[in-house]
C-alpha positions, 0 to 999 in steps of 0.5 A, spaced: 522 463 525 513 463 526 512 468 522 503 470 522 502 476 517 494 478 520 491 481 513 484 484 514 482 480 506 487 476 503 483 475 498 483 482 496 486 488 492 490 492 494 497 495 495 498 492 502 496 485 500 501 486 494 506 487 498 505 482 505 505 477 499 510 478 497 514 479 504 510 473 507 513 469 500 520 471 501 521 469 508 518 462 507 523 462 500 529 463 506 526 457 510 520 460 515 514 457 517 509 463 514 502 463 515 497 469 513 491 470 517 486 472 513 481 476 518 475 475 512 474 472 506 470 473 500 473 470 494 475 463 492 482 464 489 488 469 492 489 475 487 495 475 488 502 469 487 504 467 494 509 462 495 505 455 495 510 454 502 506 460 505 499 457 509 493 461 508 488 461 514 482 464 515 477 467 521 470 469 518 469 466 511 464 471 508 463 468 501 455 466 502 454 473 504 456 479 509 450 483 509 448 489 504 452 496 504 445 498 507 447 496 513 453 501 515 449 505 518 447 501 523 454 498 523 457 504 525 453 504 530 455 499 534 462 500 533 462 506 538 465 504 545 467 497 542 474 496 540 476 498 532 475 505 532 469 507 528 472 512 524 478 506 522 478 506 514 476 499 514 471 499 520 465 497 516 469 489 516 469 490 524 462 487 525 461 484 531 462 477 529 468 479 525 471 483 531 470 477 536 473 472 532 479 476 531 480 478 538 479 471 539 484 469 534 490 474 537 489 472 545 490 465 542 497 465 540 502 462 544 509 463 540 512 465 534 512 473 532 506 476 530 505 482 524 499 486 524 497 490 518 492 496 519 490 500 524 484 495 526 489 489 527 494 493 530 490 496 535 486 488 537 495 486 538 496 491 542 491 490 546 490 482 546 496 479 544 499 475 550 506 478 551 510 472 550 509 473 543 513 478 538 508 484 536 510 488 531 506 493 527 507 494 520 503 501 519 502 503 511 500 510 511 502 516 514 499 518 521 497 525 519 492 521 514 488 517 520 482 520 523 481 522 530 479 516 533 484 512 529 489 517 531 488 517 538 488 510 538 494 509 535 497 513 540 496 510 546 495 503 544 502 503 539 507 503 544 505 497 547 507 493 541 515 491 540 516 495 534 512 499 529 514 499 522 514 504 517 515 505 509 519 512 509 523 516 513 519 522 514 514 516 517 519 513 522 521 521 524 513 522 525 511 516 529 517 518 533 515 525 535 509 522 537 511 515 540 517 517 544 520 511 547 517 505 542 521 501 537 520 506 531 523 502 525 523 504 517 523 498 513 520 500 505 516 494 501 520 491 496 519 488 490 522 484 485 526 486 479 528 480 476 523 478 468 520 486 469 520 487 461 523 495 459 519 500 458 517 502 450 520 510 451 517 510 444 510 509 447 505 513 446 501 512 453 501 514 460 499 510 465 496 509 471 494 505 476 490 503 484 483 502 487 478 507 485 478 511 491 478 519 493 485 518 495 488 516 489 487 523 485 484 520 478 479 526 479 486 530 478 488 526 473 483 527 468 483 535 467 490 534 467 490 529 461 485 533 458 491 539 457 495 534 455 490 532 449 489 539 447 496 539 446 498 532 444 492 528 441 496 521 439 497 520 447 492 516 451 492 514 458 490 508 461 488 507 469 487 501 471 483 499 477 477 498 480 472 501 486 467 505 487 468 512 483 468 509 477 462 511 474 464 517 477 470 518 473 467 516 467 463 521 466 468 525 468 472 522 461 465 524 458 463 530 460 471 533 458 471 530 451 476 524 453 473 517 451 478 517 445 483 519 450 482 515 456 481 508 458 479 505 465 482 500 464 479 495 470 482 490 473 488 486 470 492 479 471 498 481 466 499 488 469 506 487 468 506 488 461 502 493 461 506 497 464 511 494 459 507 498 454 507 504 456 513 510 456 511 515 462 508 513 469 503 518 472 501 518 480 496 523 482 495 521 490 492 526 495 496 522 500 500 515 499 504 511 504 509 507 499 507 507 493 509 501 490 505 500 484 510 507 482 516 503 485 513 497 480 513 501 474 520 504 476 522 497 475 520 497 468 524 503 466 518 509 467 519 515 468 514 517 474 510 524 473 508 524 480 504 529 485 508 531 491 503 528 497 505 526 503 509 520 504 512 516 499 514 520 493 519 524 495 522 518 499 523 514 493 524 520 487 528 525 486 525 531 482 529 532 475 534 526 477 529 520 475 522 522 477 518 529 477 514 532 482 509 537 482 506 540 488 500 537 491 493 537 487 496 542 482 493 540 476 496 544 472 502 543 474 502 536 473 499 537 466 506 542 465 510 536 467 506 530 462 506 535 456 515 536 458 515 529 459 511 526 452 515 532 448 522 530 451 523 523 449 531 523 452 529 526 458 523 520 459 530 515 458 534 519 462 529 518 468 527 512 466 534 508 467 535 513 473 528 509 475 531 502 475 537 504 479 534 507 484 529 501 485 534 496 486 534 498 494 527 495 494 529 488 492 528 483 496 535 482 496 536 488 500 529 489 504 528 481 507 535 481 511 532 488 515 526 484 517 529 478 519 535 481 523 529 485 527 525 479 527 531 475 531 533 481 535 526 483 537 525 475 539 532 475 542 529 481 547 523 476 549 527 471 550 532 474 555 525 476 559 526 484 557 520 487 558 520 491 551 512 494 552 
């Protein structure tokens, strides 16, 4: 099979760049021709390993320059009335230009399958792909979190897709009440096990992890760890990633007495063994769509302390069995769940070696399979001329 991943930065961070090269690796190692589109690029080197099979090919080479953050204004003016919606989490991306070339890109195609990766994608394949092609949208948040342009869009334009694909089964329930009659289907990320060092239970160190953003709820973590140290002053809490609430956090960890405590840790190329260090995982997300940096630290054997956001967490654990789960944004109640866990060392082993197991559904092993039949049905279907949009 062709199989084109469309991605709006393949040379960036991020959860769903993660996991597409991870995808994209996986077919091309079962004998696919993959390619990733990368709609712009702004780095020299892909942050992530990728199959050296898999093609990299980009549209608008941005590394001599985008234009300054100042001009977002002006920017989201002219996104009205064109096609990206202007409240699409990414619009900024969607100059005119960059639109352009991605339409242009799309109405190209003349075979193979392609999967697009984010509202904006989805909604230019929707629209431009010639039908021969297999369009397949791969959705990675849960729809209440889009905004009501995005919303709206998405509801009118997804059922012209020949499958959209979520990450949970409250996701595929969701788009199918919204979407009545589209191929709605639940295929999780996966990710590998194999060479994933244990954990160290003895630890003294909770971590956490993803990009400096509003919705990953560091805001929340923080004062919770706070109550963690009030009780527990040996333990310290790394969080690593980047973005832009950064100094914003670390006058947080500042004005609450935590620089001892509490370390932002950046970006790292030898996360694996960071979380190999640790003892206890910690995600503090508003909302989520899978989360696999939590589903990557299960793999090491780590408990997971985890808000009960919408969508992903429930999915993946369940409560006292190998995870815990706190109600959303209840900062005290994901202090009292941290200070069990740190006080209880067999209770960290016995979600920690439930964490393992239960991770072995998300291998490539048991995920890549559900892609290829879907990706061969949904050519089947094309090829016998049914008309499936």
């Amino acid at each position: 099979m062709k199989i084109r991943y469309l991605l709006l930065h393949a040379y960036g961070m991020g959860g769903t760049i993660r996991t597409v090269f991870n995808q994209a690796s996986a077919m091309a190692a079962a004998g696919h021709d993959v390619e990733i589109v990368s709609v712009v690029r702004r780095r020299t080197k892909p942050q992530f390993p990728l199959d050296p099979r898999v093609r990299i090919s980009t549209l608008v080479d941005q590394r001599d320059g985008y234009g300054p953050d100042s001009l977002w204004r002006r920017i989201r003016r002219k996104l009205r009335g064109r096609v990206v919606p202007s409240d699409e989490f990414a619009a900024r991306y969607f100059t005119e230009r960059v639109e352009r070339a991605t339409i242009d890109a799309v109405a190209n195609l003349d075979d193979g399958i392609l999967v697009t990766t984010r509202p904006a994608l989805n909604i230019i394949g929707a629209r431009f792909a010639p039908r021969h092609i297999v369009h397949v949208v791969q959705e990675h948040m849960n729809l209440a979190t889009h905004k009501p342009d995005t919303k709206r869009h998405i509801l009118k334009y997804y059922p012209r897709a020949d499958a959209v694909v979520v990450l949970t089964n409250t996701d595929r329930e969701e788009y199918r009440k919204a979407l009545p009659g589209t191929r709605i289907e639940r295929i999780p990320n996966s990710t590998v096990l194999t060479g994933r060092r244990p954990c160290d239970p003895n630890s003294k160190i909770v971590i956490a992890a993803g990009r400096l953003y509003k919705q990953k709820g560091f805001d929340l973590l923080i004062p919770a760890f706070a109550q963690v140290v009030a009780a527990h002053p040996d333990w310290r809490l790394r969080i690593f990633g980047t973005g832009p609430r950064r100094q914003r956090l670390q006058e947080m960890i500042e004005e609450l007495g935590l620089t001892e405590h509490v370390r932002l840790m950046g970006r790292s190329d030898t996360f694996a063994e960071e979380l190999a260090k640790a003892s206890l995982f910690v995600l503090s997300s508003r909302f989520e769509g899978l989360p696999m940096v939590m589903i990557e630290a299960m793999g090491h054997g780590l408990p997971v302390v985890s808000f009960d956001c919408p969508t992903g967490p429930a999915d993946v654990i369940t409560h006292e069995k190998d995870g815990l789960l706190v109600p959303p944004r209840d900062v005290d109640a994901l202090a009292r769940a941290m200070i069990r866990a740190i006080e209880d060392v067999d209770l960290r082993k016995r979600l920690g070696a439930a964490a393992r197991e239960t991770v072995r559904a998300y291998t490539p092993e048991v995920v890549m399979p559900q892609w290829e039949s879907l990706f061969a049905d949904l050519l089947a279907t094309k090829d016998a001329g049914v008309a499936v949009r």
